[in-house]
Backbone as JSON, one array per atom type, in Angstrom:
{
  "sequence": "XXXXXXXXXXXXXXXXXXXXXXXXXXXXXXXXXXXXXXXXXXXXXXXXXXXXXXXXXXXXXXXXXXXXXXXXXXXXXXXXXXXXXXXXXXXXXXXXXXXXXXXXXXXXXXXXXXXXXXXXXXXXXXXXXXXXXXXXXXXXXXXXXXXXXXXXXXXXXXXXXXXXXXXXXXXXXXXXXXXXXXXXXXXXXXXXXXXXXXXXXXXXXXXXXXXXXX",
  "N": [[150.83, 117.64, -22.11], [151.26, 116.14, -24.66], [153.48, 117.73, -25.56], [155.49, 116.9, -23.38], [155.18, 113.88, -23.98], [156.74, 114.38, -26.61], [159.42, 115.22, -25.41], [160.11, 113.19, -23.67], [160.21, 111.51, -25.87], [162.31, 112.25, -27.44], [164.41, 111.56, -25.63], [166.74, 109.42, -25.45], [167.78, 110.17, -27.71], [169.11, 112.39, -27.32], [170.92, 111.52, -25.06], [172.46, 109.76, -26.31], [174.04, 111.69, -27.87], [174.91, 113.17, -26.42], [176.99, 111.76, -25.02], [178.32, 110.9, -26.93], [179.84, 113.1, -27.4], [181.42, 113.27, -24.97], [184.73, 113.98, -24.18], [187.37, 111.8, -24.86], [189.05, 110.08, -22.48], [192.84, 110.31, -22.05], [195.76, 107.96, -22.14], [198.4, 107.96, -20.22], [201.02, 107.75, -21.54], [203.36, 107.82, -23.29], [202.74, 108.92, -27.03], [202.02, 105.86, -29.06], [203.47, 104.42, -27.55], [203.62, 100.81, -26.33], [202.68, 97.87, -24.57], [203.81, 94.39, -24.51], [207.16, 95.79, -25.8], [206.81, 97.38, -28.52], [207.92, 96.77, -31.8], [209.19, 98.82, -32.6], [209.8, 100.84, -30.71], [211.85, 99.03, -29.39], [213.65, 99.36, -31.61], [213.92, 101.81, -31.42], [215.19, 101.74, -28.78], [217.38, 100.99, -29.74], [219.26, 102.72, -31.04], [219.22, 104.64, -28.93], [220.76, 103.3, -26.65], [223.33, 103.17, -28.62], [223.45, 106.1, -29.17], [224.0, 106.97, -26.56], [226.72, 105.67, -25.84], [228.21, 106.68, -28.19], [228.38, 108.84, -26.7], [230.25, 109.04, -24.8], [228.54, 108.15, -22.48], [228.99, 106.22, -19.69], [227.18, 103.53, -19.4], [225.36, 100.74, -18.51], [223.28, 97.44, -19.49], [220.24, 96.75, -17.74], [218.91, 94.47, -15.13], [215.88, 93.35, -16.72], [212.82, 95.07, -16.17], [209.63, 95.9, -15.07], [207.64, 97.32, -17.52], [209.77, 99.07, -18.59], [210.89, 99.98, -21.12], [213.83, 100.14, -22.53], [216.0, 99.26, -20.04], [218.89, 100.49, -17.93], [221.67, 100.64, -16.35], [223.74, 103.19, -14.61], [226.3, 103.38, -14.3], [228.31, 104.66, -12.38], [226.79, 106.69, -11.46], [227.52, 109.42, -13.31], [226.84, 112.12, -15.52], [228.6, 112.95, -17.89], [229.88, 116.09, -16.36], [228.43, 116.24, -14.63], [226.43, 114.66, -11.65], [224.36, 112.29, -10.15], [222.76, 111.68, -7.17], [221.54, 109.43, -5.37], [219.43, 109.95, -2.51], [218.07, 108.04, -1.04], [217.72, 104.05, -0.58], [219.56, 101.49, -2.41], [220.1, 100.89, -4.72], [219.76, 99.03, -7.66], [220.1, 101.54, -9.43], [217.94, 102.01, -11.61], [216.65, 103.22, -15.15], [215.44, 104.14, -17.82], [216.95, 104.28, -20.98], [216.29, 106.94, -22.33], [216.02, 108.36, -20.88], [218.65, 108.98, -19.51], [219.76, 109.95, -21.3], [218.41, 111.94, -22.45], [219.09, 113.43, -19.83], [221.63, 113.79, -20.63], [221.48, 115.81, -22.66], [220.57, 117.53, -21.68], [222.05, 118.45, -19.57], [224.4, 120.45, -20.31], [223.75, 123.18, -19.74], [222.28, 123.31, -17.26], [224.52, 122.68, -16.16], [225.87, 125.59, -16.72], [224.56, 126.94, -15.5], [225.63, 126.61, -12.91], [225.01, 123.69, -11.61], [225.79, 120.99, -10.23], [225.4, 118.84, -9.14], [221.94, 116.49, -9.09], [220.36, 115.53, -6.75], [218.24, 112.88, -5.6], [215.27, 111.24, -5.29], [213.67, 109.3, -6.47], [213.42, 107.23, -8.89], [212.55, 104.68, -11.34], [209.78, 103.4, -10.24], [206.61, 101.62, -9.67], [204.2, 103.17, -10.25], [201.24, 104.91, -10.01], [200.04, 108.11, -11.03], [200.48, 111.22, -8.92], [199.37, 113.91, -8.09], [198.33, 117.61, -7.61], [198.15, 116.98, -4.91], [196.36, 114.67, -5.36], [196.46, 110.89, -6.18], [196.16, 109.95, -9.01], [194.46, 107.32, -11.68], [195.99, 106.59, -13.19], [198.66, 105.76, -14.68], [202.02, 106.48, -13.78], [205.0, 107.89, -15.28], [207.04, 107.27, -13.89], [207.1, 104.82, -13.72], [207.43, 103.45, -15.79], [210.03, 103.86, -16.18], [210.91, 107.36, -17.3], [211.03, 108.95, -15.88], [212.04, 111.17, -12.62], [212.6, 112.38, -9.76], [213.65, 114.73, -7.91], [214.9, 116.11, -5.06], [216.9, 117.83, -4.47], [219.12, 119.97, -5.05], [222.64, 120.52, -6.0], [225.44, 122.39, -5.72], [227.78, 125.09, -7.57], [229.36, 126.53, -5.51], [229.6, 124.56, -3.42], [227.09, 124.58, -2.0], [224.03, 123.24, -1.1], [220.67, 123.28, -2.64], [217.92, 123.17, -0.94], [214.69, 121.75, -1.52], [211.98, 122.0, -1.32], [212.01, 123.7, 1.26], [213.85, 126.37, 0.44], [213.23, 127.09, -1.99], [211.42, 129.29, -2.88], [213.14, 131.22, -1.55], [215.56, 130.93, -2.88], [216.78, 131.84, -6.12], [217.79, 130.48, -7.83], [216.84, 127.84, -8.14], [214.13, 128.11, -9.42], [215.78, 128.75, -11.64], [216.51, 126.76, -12.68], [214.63, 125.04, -12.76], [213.55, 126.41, -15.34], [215.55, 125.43, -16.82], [214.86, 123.08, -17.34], [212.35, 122.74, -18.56], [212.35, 124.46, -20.54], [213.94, 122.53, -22.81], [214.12, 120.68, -25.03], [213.54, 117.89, -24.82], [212.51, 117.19, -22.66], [209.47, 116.64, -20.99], [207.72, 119.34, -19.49], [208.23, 120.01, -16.1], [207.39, 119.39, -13.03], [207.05, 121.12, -10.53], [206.79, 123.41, -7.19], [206.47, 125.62, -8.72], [204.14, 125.17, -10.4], [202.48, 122.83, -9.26], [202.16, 123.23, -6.32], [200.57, 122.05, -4.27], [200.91, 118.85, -4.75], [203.92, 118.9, -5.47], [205.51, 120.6, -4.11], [207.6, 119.74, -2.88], [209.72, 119.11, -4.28], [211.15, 118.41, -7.27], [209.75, 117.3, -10.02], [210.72, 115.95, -13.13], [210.62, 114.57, -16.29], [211.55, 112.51, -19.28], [211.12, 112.97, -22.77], [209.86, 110.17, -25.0], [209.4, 110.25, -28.17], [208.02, 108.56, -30.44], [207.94, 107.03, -33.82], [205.44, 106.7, -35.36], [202.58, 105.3, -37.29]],
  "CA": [[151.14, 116.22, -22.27], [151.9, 115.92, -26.07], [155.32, 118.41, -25.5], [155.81, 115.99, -22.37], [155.66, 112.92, -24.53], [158.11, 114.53, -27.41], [160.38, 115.12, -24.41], [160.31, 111.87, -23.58], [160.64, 110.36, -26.76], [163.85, 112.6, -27.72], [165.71, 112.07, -24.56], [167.68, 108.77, -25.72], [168.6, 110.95, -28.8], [170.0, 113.74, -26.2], [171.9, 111.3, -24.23], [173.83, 109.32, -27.02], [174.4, 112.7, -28.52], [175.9, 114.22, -25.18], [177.77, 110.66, -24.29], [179.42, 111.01, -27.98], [180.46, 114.67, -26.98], [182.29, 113.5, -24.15], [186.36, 113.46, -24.61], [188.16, 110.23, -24.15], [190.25, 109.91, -21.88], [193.94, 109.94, -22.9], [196.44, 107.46, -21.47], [199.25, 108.9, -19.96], [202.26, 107.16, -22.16], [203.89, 108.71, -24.7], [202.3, 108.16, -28.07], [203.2, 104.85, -29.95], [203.79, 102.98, -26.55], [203.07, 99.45, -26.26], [203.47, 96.62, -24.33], [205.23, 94.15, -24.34], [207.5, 97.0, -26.6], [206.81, 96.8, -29.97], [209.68, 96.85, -32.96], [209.7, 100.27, -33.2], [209.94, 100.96, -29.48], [213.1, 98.02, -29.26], [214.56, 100.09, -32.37], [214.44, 103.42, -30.58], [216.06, 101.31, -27.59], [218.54, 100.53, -29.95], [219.03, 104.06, -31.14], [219.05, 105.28, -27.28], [222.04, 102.92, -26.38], [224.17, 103.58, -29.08], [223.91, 107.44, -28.62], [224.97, 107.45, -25.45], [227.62, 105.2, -26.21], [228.72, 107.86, -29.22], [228.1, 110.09, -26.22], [231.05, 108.77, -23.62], [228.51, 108.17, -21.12], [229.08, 104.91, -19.37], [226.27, 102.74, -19.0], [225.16, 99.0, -18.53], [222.09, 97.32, -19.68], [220.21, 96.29, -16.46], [217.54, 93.11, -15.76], [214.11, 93.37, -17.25], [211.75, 95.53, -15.07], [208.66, 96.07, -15.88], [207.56, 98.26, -18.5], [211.19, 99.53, -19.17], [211.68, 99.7, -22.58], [215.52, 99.95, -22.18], [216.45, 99.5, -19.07], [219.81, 100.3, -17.89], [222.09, 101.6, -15.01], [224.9, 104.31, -14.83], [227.67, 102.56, -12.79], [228.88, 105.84, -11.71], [225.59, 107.36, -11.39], [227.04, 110.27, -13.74], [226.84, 112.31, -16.74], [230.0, 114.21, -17.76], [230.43, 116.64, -15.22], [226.6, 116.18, -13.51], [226.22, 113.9, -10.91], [223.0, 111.66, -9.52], [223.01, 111.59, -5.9], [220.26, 109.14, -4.45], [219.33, 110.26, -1.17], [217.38, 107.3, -0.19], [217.77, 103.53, -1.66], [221.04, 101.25, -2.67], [220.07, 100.27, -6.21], [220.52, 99.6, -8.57], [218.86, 102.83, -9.84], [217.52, 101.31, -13.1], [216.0, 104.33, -15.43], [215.48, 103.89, -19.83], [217.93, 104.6, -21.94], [216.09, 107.7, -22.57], [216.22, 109.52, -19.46], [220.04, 109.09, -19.2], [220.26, 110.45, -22.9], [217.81, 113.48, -22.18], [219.41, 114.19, -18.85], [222.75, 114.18, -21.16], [220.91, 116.8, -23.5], [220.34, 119.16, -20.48], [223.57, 119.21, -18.63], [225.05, 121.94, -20.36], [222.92, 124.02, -19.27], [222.67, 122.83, -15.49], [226.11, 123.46, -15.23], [225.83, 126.93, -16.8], [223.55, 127.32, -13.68], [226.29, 125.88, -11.37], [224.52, 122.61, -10.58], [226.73, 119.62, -10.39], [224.61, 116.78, -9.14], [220.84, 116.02, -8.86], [219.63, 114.68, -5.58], [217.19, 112.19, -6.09], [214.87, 110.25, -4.53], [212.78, 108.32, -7.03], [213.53, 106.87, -10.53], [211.97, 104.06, -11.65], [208.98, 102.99, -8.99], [205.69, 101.59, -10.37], [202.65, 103.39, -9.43], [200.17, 105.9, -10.35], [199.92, 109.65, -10.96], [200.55, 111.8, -8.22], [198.87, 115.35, -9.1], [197.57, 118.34, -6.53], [197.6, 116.23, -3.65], [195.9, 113.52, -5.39], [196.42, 110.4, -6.8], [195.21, 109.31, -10.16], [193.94, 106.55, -12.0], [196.83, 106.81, -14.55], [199.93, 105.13, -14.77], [203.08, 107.11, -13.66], [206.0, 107.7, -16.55], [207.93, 106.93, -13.52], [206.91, 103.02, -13.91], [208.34, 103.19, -17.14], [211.48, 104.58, -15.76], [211.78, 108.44, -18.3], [211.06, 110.01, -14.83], [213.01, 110.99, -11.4], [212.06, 112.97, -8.75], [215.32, 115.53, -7.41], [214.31, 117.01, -3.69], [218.1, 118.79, -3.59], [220.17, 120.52, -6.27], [224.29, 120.53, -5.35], [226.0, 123.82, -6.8], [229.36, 124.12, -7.61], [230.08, 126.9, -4.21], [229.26, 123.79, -2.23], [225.66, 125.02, -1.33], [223.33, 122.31, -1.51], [219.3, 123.58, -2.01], [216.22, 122.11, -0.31], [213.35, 122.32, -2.74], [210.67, 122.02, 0.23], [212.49, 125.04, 2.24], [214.53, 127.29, -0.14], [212.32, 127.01, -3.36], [210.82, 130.58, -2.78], [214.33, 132.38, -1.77], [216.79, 130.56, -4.01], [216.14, 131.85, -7.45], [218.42, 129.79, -8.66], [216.08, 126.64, -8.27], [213.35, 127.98, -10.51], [216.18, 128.24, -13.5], [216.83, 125.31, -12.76], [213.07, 124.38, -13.59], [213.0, 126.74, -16.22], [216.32, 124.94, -17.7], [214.33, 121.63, -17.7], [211.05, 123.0, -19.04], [213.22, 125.05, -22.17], [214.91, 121.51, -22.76], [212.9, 119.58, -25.73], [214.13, 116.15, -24.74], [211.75, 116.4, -20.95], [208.42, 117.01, -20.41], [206.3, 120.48, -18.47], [208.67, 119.86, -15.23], [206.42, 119.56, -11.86], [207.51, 121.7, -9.34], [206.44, 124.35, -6.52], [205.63, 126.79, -9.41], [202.86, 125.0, -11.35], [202.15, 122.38, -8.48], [202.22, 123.42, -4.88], [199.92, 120.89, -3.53], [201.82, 117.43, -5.24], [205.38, 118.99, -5.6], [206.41, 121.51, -3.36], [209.03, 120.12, -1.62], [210.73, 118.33, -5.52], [211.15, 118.87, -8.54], [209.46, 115.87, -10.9], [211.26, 115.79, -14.32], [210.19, 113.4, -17.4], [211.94, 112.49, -20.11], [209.92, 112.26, -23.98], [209.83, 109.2, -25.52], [209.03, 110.21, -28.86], [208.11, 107.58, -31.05], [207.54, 107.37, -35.0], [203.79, 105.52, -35.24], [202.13, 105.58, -38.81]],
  "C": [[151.81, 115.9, -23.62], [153.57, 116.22, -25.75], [155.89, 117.43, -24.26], [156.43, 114.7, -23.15], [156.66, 113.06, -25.62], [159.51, 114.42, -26.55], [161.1, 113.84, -24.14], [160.94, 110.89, -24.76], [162.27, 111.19, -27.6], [165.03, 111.99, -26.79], [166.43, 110.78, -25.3], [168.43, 108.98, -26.94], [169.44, 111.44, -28.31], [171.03, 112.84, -25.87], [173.03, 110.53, -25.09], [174.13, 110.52, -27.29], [175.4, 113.36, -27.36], [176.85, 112.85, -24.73], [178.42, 110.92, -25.48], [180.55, 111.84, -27.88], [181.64, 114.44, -25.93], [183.87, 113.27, -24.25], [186.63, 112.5, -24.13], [189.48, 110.59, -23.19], [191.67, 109.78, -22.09], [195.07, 109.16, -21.91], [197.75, 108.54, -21.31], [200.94, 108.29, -20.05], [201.73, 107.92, -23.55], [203.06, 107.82, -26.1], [202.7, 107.0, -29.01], [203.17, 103.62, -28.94], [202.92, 101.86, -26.29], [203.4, 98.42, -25.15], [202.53, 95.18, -24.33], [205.58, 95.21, -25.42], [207.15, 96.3, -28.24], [208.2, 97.08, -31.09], [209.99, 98.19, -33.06], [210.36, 100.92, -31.64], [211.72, 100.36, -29.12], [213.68, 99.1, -30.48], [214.92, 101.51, -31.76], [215.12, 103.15, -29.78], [217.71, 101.34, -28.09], [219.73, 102.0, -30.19], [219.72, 104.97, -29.44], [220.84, 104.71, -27.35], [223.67, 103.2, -27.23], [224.27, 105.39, -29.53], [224.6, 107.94, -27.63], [226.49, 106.76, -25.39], [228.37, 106.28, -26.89], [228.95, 109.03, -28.13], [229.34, 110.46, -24.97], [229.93, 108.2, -22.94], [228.41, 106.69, -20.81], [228.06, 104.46, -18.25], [226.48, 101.14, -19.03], [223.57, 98.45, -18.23], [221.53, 96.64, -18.13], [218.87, 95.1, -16.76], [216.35, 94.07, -16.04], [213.78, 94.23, -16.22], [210.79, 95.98, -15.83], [208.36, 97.07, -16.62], [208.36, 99.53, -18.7], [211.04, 99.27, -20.0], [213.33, 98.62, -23.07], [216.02, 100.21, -20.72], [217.72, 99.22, -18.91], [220.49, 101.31, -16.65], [223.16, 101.97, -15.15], [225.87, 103.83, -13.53], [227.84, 103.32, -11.67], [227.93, 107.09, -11.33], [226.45, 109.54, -11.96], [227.02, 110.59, -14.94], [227.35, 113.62, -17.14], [230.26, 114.72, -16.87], [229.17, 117.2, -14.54], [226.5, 114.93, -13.25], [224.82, 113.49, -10.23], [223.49, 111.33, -8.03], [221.5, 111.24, -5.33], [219.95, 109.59, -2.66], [218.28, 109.16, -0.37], [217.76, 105.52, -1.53], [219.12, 102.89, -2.09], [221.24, 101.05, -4.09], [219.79, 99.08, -6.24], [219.24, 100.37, -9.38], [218.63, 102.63, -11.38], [217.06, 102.94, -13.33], [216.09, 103.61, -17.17], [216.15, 104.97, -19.72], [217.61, 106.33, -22.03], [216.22, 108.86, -21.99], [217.53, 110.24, -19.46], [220.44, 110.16, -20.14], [219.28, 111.79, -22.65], [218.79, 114.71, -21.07], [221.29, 114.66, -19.94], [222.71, 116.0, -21.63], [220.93, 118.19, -22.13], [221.23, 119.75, -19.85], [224.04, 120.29, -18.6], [224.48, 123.03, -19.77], [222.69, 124.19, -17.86], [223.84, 123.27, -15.37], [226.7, 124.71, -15.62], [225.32, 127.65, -15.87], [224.59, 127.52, -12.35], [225.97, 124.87, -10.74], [225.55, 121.68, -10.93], [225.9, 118.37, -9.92], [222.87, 117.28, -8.86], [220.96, 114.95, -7.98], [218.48, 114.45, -5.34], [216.08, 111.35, -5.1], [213.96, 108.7, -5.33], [213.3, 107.96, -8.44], [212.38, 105.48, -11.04], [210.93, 103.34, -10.11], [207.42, 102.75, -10.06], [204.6, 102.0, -9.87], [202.2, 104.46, -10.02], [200.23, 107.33, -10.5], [199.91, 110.2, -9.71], [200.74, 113.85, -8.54], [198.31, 116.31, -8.16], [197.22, 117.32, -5.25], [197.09, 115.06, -3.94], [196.78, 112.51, -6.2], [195.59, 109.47, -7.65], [195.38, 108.4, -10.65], [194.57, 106.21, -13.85], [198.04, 106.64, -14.52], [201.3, 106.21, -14.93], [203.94, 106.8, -14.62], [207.26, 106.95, -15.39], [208.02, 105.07, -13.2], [207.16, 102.28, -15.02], [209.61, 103.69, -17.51], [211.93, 105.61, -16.92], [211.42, 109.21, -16.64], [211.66, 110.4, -13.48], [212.63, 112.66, -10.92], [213.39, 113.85, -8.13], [214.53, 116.25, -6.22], [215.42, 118.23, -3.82], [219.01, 119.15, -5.25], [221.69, 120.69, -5.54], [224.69, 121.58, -6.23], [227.13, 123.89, -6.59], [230.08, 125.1, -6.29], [229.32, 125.86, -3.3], [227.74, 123.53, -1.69], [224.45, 123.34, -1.94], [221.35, 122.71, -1.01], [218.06, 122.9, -1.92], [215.04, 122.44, -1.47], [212.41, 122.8, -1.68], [211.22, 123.63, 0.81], [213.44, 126.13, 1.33], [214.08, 127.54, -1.8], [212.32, 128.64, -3.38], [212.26, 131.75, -2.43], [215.37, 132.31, -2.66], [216.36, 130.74, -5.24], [216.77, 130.98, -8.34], [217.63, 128.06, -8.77], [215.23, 126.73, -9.49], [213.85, 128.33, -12.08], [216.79, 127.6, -13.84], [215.29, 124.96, -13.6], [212.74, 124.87, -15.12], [214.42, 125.99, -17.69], [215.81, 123.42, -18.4], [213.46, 121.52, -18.54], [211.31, 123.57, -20.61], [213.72, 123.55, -23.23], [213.94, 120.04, -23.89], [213.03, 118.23, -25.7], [213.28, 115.99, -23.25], [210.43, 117.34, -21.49], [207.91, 118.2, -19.82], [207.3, 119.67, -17.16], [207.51, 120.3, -14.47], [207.03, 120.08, -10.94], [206.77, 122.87, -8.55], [205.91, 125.77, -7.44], [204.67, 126.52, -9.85], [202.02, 123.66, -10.36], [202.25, 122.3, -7.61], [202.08, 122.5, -4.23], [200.71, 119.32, -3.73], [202.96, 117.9, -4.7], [206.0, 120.33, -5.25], [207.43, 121.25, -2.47], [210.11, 118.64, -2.66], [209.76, 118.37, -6.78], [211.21, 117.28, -9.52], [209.84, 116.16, -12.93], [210.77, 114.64, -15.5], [210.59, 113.73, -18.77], [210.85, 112.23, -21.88], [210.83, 110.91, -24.1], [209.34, 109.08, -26.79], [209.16, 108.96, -30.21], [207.94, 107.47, -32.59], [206.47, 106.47, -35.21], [202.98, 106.15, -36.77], [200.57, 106.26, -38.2]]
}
């Protein structure tokens, strides 16, 4: 009984002590982010637009949507000599500034591959994590338009490959993934190699958003 009642009288020691222990949760926006955007956020916007500007690529700021930073749309849906090809959807394919300006950053490289366009299905859409089959309880990057979803890669002998059905024979898909994943301007790309269950049949891309936060 005594060692009973010490028991007892520790345990609400134990349990703050093991509730302290437990990790927090981490939101799943880039560090810094705010909303409505904060000044530093609107200065990186500003930053964004006049790079790609410096950069040729021809854009146009687009309306408000929600937790866009910079939102803006590619007339011509391309960038230099890489093309966006929605496969579902009329527009206007809103995405931040950032995306456009990452996907700039990567091109070369894509078209050292032979890809010429990204075929898309998703860019800016507001909703939730989509992870092994599930979805989580954590706000998609693609609701803050740095992210876009590609089912089909276009190559420059014409060939156009299925992610879903030619993933596993076309090697040329996974350096594609591994051109995205090398590429310090995106994110750990989601695809059939590191997520079967979510993204085996497309390849989920995300742009950073690195921010400067004291």
């Amino acid at each position: 009984m005594p060692r009973l009642r010490l028991v007892l009288a520790l345990l609400p020691v134990l349990l703050v002590g093991m509730a302290g222990s437990t990790p927090k949760k981490k939101p799943n926006m880039p560090r810094g982010w705010t909303w409505p955007p904060s000044a530093t956020m609107k200065a990186e916007g500003t930053r964004c637009l006049e790079a790609l500007t410096a950069a040729g690529i021809e854009h146009e700021k687009a309306a408000p949507a929600l937790k866009i930073n910079t939102p803006i749309v590619l007339p011509t849906l391309t960038i230099g000599e890489l093309s966006l090809v929605p496969l579902r959807g009329k527009g206007p394919h809103r995405m931040d500034c950032q995306l456009a300006l990452a996907l700039h950053d990567v091109a070369p490289a894509l078209r050292e591959l032979g890809v010429r366009a990204l075929r898309f299905r998703a860019l800016h859409d507001y909703r939730n994590v989509r992870k092994n089959g599930r979805t989580l309880k954590i706000l998609s990057r693609h609701a803050i338009g740095l992210a876009m979803d590609v089912w089909e890669f276009e190559f420059d002998d014409g060939t156009i490959a299925v992610v879903e059905k030619d993933f596993a024979s076309d090697p040329r898909l996974a350096a594609v993934v591994a051109a995205f994943d090398a590429n310090e301007a995106f994110r750990t790309p989601l695809s059939p190699i590191n997520d079967p269950n979510g993204h085996g049949d497309h390849v989920h891309i995300e742009a950073h958003l690195r921010l400067e936060v004291e």
